[in-house]
N, C-alpha and C positions, 0 to 999 in steps of 0.2 A: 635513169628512170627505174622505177622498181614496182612493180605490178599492175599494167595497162587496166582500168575501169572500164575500157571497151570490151571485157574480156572475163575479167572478176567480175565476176558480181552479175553477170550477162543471165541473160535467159538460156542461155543453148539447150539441147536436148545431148543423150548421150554418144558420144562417138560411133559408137558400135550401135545404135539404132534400129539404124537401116538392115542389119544382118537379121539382128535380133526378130523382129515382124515381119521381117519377109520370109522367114524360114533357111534363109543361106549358112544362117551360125549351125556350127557342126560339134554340137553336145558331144559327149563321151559313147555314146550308143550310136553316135550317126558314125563314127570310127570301124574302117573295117579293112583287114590286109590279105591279103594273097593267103591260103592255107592256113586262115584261121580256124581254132579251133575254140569252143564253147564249154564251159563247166557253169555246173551248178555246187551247192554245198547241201551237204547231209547234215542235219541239224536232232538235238536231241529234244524226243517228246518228253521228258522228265523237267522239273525246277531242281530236282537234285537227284543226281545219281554217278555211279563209281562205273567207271567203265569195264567192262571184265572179259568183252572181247570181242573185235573188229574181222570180217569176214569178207573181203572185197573181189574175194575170187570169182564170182558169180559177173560180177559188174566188169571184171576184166576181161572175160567169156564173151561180152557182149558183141558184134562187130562195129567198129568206131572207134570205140572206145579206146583210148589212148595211153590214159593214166590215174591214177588214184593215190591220192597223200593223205594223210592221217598226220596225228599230234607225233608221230615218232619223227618221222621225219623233219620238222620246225622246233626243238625243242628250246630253243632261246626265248625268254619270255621279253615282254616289250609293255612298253604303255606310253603315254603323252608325258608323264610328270616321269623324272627321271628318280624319283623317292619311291616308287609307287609302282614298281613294273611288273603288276600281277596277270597279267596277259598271254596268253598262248594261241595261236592264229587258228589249233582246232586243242580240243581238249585232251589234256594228257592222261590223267586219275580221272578225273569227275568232271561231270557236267555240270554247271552252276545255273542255267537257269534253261525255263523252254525255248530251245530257239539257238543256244550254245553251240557253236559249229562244231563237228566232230572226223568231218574228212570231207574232202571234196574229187570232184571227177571231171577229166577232160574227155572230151570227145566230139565229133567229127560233125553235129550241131545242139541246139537247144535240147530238143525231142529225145534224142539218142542220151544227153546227158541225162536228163532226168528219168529213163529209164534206168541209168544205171545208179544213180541217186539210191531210186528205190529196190535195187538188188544187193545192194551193200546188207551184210547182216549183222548189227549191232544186240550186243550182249550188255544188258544193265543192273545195276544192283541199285535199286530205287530207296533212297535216303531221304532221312525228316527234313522238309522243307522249313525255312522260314521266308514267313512272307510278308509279315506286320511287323516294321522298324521299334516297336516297343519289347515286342517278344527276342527278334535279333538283339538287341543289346542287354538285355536281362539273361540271355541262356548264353552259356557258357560250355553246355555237353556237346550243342554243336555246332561246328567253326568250318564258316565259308570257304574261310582264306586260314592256315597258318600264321598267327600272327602272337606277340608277345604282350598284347592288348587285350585285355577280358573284353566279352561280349559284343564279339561281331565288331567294334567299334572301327573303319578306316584311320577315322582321326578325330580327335577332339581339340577342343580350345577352350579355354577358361580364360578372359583377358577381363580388368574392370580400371576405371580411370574414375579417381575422386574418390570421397565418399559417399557410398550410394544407399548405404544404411542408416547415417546421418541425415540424408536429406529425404529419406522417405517416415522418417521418423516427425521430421520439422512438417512435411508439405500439408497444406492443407487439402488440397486433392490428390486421392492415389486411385488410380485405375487399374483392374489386374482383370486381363481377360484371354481367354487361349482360343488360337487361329489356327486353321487348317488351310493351307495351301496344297491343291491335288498335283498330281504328275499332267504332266503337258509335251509334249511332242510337236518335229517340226513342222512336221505334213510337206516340205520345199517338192514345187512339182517334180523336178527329176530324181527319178532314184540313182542310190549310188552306181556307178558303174567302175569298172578297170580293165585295161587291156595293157599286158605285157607282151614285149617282142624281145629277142635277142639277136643280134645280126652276127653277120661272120668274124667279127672283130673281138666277140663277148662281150658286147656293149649293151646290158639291160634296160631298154627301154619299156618304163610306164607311164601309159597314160591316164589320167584316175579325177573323176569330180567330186577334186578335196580342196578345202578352205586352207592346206599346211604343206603344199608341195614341200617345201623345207624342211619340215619336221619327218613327214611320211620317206624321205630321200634319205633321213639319217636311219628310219627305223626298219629300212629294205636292207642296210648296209648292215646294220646288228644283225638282224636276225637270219638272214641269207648267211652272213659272214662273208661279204662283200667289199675290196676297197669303193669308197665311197664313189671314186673317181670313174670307176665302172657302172656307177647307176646312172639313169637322167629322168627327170620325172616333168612330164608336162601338162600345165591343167590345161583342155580345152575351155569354153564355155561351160558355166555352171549356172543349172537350173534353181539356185533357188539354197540359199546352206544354214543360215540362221544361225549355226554352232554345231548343227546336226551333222557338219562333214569335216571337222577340226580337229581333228588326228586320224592316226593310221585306224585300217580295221583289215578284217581276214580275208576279205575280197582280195586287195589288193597286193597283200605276201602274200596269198594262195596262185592267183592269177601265175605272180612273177617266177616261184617254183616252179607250178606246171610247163612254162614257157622253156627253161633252164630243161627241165627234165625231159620234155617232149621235143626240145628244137624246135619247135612252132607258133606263132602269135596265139593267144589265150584271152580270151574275153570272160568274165563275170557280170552279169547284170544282175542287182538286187528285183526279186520280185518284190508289190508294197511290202506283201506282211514280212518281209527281211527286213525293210529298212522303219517297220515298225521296232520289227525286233533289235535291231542294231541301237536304237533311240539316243541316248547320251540327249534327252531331254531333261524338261524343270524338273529338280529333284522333287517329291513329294515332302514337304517338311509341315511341320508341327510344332507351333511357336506357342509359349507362355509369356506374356509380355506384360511386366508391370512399371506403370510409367507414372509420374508425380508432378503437379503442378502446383505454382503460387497463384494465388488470387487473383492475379491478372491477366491468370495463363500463358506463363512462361515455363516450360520446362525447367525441372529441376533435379531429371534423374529418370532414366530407364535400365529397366535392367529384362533381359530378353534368353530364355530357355530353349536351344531349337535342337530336333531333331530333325535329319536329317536320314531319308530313305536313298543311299544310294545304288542301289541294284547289286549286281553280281561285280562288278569289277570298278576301281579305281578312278578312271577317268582322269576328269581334272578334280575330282572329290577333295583335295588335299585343298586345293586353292576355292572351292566352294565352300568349304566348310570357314574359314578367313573370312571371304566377301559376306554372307551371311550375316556375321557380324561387323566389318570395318566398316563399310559403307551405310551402317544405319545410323549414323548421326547427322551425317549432311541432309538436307541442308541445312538444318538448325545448328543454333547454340544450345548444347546440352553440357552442362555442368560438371554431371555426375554419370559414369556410365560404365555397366557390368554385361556383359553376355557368353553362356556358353556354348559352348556350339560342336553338336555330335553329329559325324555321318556314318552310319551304318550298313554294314553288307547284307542285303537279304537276297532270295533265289527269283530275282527279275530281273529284266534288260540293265543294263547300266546307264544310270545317270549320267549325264555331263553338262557340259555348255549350251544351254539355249537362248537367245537373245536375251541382254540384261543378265546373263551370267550372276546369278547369286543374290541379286539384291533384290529380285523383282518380290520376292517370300516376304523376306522381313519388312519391307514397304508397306507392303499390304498392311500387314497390321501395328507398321508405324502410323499411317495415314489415318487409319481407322481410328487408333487411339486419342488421335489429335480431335477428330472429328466430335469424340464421345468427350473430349473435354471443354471441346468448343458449347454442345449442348448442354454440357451440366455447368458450366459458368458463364452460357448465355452472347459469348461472346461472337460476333461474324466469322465461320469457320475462315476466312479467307483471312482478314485481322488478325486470326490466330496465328497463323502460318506468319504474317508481317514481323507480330511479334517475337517471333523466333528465329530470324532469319539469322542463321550465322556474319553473313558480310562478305565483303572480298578483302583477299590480301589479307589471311590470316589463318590460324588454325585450327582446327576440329582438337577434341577432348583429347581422341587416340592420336592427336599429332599428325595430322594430315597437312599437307600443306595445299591450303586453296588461292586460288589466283583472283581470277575474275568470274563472275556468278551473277548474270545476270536473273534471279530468280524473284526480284521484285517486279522489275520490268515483264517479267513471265504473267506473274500474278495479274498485274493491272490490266495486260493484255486478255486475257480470259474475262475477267469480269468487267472488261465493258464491252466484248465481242456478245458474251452470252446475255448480257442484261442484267445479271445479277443481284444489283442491290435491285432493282424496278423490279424483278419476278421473283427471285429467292422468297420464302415464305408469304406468296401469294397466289400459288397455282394452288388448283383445286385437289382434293386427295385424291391421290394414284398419280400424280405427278411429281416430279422432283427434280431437283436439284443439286450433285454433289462436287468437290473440290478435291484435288490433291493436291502437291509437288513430289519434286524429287530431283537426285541431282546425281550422276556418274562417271565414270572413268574417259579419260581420251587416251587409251593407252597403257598398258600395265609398266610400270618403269624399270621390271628389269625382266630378262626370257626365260621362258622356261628352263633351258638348261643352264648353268653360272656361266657366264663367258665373259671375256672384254670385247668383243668383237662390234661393229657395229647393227644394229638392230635395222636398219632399213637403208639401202643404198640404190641409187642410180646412174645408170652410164647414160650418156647424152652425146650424139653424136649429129652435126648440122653440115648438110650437104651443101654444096654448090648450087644446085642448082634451088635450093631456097625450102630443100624439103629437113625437118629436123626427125631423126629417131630416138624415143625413149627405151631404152632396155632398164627393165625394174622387176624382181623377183613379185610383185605384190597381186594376192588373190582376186578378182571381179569376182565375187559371186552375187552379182545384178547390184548391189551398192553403188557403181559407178567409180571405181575405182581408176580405171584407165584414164577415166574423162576427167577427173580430179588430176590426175597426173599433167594430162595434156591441156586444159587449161593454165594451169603453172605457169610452164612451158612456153606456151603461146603469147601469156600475158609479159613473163620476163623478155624475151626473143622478139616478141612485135611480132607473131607470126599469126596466119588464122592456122582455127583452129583442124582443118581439113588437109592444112600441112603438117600435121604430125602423128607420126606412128608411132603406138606407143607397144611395143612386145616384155610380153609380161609371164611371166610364172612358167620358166622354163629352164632347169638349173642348170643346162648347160650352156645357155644364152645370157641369162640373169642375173646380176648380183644376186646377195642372199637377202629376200624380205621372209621377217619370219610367221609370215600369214595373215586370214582376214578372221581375227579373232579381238574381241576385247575394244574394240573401235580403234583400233590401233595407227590404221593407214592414213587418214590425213595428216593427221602432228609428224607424223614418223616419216613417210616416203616422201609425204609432202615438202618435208623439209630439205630431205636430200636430193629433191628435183628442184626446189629452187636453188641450193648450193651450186648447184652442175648448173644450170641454165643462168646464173648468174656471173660465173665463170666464162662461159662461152660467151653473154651478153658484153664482156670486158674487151674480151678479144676483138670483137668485129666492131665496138666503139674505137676502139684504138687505130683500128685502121682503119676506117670510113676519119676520123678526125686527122689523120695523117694525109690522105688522100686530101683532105675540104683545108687543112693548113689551119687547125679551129683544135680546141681542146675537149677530150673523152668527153666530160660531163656538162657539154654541150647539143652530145650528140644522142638522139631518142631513138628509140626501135619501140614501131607502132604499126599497126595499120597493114603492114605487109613494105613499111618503107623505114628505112633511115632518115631521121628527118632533122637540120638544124635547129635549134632550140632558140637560136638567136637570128635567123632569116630563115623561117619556115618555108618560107618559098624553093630554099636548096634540098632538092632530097634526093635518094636515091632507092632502086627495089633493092629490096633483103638479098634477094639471090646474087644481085653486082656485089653488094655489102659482105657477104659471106665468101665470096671468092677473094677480096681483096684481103679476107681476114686468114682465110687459107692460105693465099701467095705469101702471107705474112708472118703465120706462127705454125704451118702446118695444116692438117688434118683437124679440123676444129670439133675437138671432144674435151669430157670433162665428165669428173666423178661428184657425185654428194654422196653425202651419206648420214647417217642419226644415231646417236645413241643418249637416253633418257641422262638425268642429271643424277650424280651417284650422293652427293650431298642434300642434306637439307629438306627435304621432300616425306621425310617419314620418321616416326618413333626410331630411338635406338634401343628396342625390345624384342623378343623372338615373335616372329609376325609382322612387324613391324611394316615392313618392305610390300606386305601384297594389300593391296588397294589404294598404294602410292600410286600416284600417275604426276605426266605434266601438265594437268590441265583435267577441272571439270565441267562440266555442262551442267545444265540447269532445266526444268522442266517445270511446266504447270496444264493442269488440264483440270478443264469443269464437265460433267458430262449428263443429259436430261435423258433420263426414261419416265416411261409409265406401265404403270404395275395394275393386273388386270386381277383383279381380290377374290373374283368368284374363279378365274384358272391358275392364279399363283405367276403367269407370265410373264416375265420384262420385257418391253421393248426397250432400245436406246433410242433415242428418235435424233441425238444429235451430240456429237463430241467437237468440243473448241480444246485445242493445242497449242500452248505456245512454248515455242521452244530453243534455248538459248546457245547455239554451235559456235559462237565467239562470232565468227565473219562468214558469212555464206560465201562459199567460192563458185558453186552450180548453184543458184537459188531452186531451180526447178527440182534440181535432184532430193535437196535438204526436204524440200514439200513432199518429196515421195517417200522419204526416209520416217519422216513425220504421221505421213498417212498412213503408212504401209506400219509401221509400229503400232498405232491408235488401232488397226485393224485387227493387230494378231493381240493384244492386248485386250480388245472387247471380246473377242472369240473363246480367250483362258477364262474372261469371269463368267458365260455365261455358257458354254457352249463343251468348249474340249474336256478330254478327259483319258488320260493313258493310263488305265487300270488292268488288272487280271483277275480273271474270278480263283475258287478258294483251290486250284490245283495251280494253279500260275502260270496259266493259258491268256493270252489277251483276250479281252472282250470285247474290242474291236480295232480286228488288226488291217485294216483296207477302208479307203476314202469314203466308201458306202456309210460302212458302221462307228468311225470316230467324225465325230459332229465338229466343221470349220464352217464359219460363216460364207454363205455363197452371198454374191451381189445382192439377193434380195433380202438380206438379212444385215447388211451393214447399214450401220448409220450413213447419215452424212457428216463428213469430217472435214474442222476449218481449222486448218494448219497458219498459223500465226511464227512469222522467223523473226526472235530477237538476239540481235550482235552484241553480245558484253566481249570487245577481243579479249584476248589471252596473250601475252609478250612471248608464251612459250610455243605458239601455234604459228603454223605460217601463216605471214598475214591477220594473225591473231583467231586463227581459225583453230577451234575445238569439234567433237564428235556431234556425230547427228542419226547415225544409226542404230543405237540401243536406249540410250535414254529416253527418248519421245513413245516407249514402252511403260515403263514402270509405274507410273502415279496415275495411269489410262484406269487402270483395275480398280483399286478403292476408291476412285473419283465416282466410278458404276455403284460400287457400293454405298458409299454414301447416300449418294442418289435415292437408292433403293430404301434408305432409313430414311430420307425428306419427306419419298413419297407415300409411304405408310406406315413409317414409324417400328420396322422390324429392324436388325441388324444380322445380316447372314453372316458367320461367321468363319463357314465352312464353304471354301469354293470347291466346285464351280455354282452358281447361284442359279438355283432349278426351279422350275415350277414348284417340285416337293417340298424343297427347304421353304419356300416362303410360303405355300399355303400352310405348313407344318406351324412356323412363325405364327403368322397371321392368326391361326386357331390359339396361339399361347399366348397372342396377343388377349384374345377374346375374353378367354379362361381366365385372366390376372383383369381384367377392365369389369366383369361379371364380380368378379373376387370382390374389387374394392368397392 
């Protein structure tokens, strides 16, 4: 038997539950040891300045006070991409942006640290900011970073597939229009935290709420200069990560130092406007996009301009600037297709990973462009999208390899949910109506650093007495990750699900998963929890069939029983079945483990390799507002989602995946905004002053799950926690053109930009 339907597919809620709403889960701050000690970090008020001299004597005077590190002491630089390691845990020369850590202090608690925070005396030589990514990559007098790249550039890409000059020449529609996409941040309830300890062994323990124990474990051992075997990192419960906690930061090798130096447990807790500061949110980018249609409205050619704003430092920038562009073809058939793609250094927080990782930018003003072709030849924006669907089992321009894409079934699901063809251009004005798609990664197909190693692995070990343990390097940060695991598990083994423990993100416990990043965990651990539990499912068939005088693949494991498959009437409990399988081969354990497909899967060109995966999902979303003409206001009154994960294994969870994306998705177009005024101070650095939709401000949202499996997922099962984000955005925008006929093309979509509209509307309709 191979995957119990009492089990897959099941309604359950999540394992961890009951900890989670009753307040028992013990977050990274609820953590606290014998003769801990407290630090803050001293951060610089400048977006640019040359450090010229650090004065901590004052702050060591203090009584408490323990210890004080600066950029001398860490001077090994570090970063997430291993091309890219422009990182320093405080600043060595210069500050790069407000908020740049510059030393931090232990002491004896909170209070006491942050007086001595403020007795530190820092010496600055205040240097020309750039703050606006067009200015950063035109100036060359002044350079962020060292680098052998004119103009601030991180990185660029120039890649184009076809001829796109040809076909824009031919087309008889060409659209050319430039997008703004703002900077976005995660807002995840808990802020970052870290607590290091050293025991009498020299054994570095931290504890830290990161989405990359594995990564953050390699980059204590660099920069400590550390054998690795000496560190151990464990995630407790994580509040909340989106992308915002997916590599190392200064917390964390600050903490671990001070612990090392002082002999004492060392806690940092970000206050908000830190983990404002800290962001590695949506890059700000700036798209030129000119796209070409035939008569019928088929795509015949885009070609797309983007800057990108990445902050002060690196991130995942290298592999943002790639997704940008790779990922803008799906889900259609595009022909012909050019884009280049700039990310730039300026003096503000650093960019990184935020949910939808890279694609969510250029979406936007794919969608939109689609939409504005849909109106100028008349055609059903939804027909439009039909007409262009790429297909399954086949390839994208840049040589992607796609499987199964359920993004027809998406479609049809949304417009008979919403009503569509019955209400689409029949609501009264200030109402609307708009459409997107979109389709994304389950997975990046190879790790950040080159390896052969395997990319996600599980130990699986099944007791006697009928209880199973999962040991799995892989992040929960609230996705449901455990419970994916242990249903697996449950469903291979015939076990419920309340018999398994699943211990996860603990590397001295764990195989290596290499984190919750990029939708990576179900295709990847998934697969190597069924490997292991399919293994152990062999063994105790073998001996329950030895026992019964009847053959293996006779015998089922369901229910909590062994059951004949040929006189259902014989059966036996799992827990007798497990002993007999122990008396028989041992200690019944077993490994899986995953590693992506090294052939076939992608271009053989430079780039080539990053927006490969095994596997993409498929997304469609309609979304109604009404727009209020005399105050410029949108509401959304309602978003339909449908959304194609190959095979729901939690269906409940996939619906909160679904939701909870639609949510932070309506919040970007109309709401959030991570900006800094003209000194490169944030504008609003705490929950009060950056605008996220509270409950009375969300839609209602109707989550629709459609299964196109995937042969490369377990169980045919693809990703469901980034994509049910991206087509959420221009689906509101459209919307917003239905319903009175403006196009905002600059997010976030504010009362200003549309009364702004609406009067230009006015001024051109007076005109004619």
């Amino acid at each position: 038997m191979s995957g119990s339907p009492s089990v897959l597919g099941g309604r359950h809620g999540r394992i961890d539950g009951a900890e989670q709403v009753t307040g028992a889960a013990r977050f990274a701050d609820d953590l606290s040891l014998p003769r801990m000690l407290h630090a803050r970090i001293v951060r610089s008020p400048h977006a640019h300045a040359r450090l010229v001299r650090i004065d901590s004597s004052k702050a060591l005077s203090l009584p408490g006070v323990h210890a004080v590190i600066t950029g001398r002491d860490l001077p090994t630089p570090y970063g997430i991409i291993p091309w890219t390691t422009d990182e320093h845990v405080f600043a060595v020369e210069r500050a790069r942006y407000v908020g740049d850590a510059v030393a931090a202090v232990a002491a004896i608690d909170e209070a006491t640290a942050a007086r001595a925070v403020a007795a530190i005396e820092v010496e600055y030589e205040v240097l020309p900011a750039l703050l606006d990514p067009e200015e950063a990559a035109r100036r060359t007098d002044v350079q962020i970073h060292a680098s052998k790249r004119p103009g601030n550039l991180t990185k660029q890409v120039d890649l184009a597939f076809g001829d796109v000059d040809a076909a824009f020449a031919e087309a008889p529609l060409l659209l050319e229009n430039d997008y703004a996409f703002h900077g976005t941040t995660h807002a995840a309830i808990e802020p970052h935290c870290a607590l290091a300890q050293v025991d009498g062994d020299g054994l570095l323990t931290v504890w830290s709420a990161t989405q990359v124990p594995h990564y953050l474990h390699r980059a204590l051992a660099s920069v400590l200069g550390l054998p690795a075997r000496r560190i151990r990192v464990i995630q407790p419960p994580v509040g909340g990560g989106f992308g915002g906690k997916s590599e190392p930061f200064d917390l964390e090798l600050a903490s671990a130092l001070l612990a090392l130096r002082t002999g004492r447990p060392v806690k940092i807790l970000y206050t908000r406007e830190e983990v404002f500061l800290a962001h590695r949110g949506r890059h700000p980018t700036r798209i030129h996009a000119r796209t070409a249609f035939d008569r019928d409205g088929h795509l015949v050619a885009h070609d797309a301009d983007l800057l990108l704003d990445g902050g002060a430092y690196a991130s995942f920038g290298l592999v943002t600037t790639y997704y940008a562009g790779q990922l803008t073809s799906l889900p259609y058939r595009l022909p012909a297709y050019r884009y280049r793609s700039r990310r730039v250094y300026t003096n503000k927080p650093a960019c990184g990973p935020k949910r939808g990782h890279g694609a969510v930018q250029p979406r936007f003003a794919m969608e939109v462009q689609l939409d504005r072709a849909a109106v100028h030849l008349g055609i059903d924006p939804i027909e439009l999208r039909r007409k262009n669907f790429i297909g399954e089992n086949t390839r994208t321009v840049n040589e992607l390899r796609v499987g199964s894409l359920g993004l027809l079934a998406c479609l049809d699901a949304v417009e008979r949910a919403s009503g569509w063809k019955e209400r689409r251009g029949r609501l009264p004005r200030g109402r609307g109506l708009g459409v997107a798609a979109s389709a994304y990664i389950s997975g990046t197909n190879y790790p950040i650093y080159p390896n052969e190693m395997p990319q996600s692995a599980v130990q699986l070990c099944a007791d006697r007495s009928g209880r199973v343990r999962v040991f799995a390097g892989t992040s929960d940060i609230g996705q449901g990750s455990s419970t994916m695991l242990a249903t697996i598990v449950a469903a291979e083994l015939g076990v419920e699900l309340a018999d398994i423990r699943v211990v996860a993100a603990d590397t001295d416990l764990t195989p290596v998963d290499l984190g919750a990043y990029s939708s990576r965990i179900t295709l990847m651990a998934g697969h190597a929890a069924m490997d292991a539990a399919r293994e152990v499912a062999s063994m105790v068939r073998r001996a329950v069939a030895k026992k019964w005088e009847a053959s293996p693949k006779d015998v089922s494991l369901a229910g909590g029983l062994a059951i004949d498959i040929c006189d259902p009437s014989r059966t036996m409990p799992l827990a007798d079945a497990f002993v007999l399988a122990e008396s028989a081969f041992g200690t019944l354990g077993a490994v899986g483990s995953y590693n992506t497909p090294k052939e076939g899967i992608h271009g053989d060109y430079r780039g080539g390799t990053i927006g490969a995966t095994p596997a993409f999902s498929a997304t469609a979303h309609v979304a109604e507002v009404t727009v209020d003409e005399e105050t410029g206001d949108v509401v959304v009154e309602k978003i339909w989602c449908a959304h194609d994960c190959g095979k729901a294994l939690s269906p409940l969870l996939v619906e909160g995946q679904i939701e909870g994306s639609c949510y932070m998705g309506f919040g970007e177009a109309l709401m959030e905004h991570h900006e800094t005024d003209a000194a490169g101070r944030l504008v609003a650095p705490d929950l009060l002053d950056y605008r996220i939709p509270t409950s009375l401000d969300t839609p209602f949202i109707a989550s629709t799950i459609v299964e196109a499996p995937d042969e490369n997922g377990p169980y045919g099962a693809k990703e469901a926690g980034e994509g049910p984000l991206h087509s959420s955005i221009p689906a509101i925008a459209n919307a917003v053109f239905d319903a009175v006929g403006v196009r905002i093309d600059e997010l976030p979509i504010t009362p200003e930009k549309v009364l702004a509209a609406l009067d230009k509307q006015r001024e051109e309709q007076h005109r004619r």
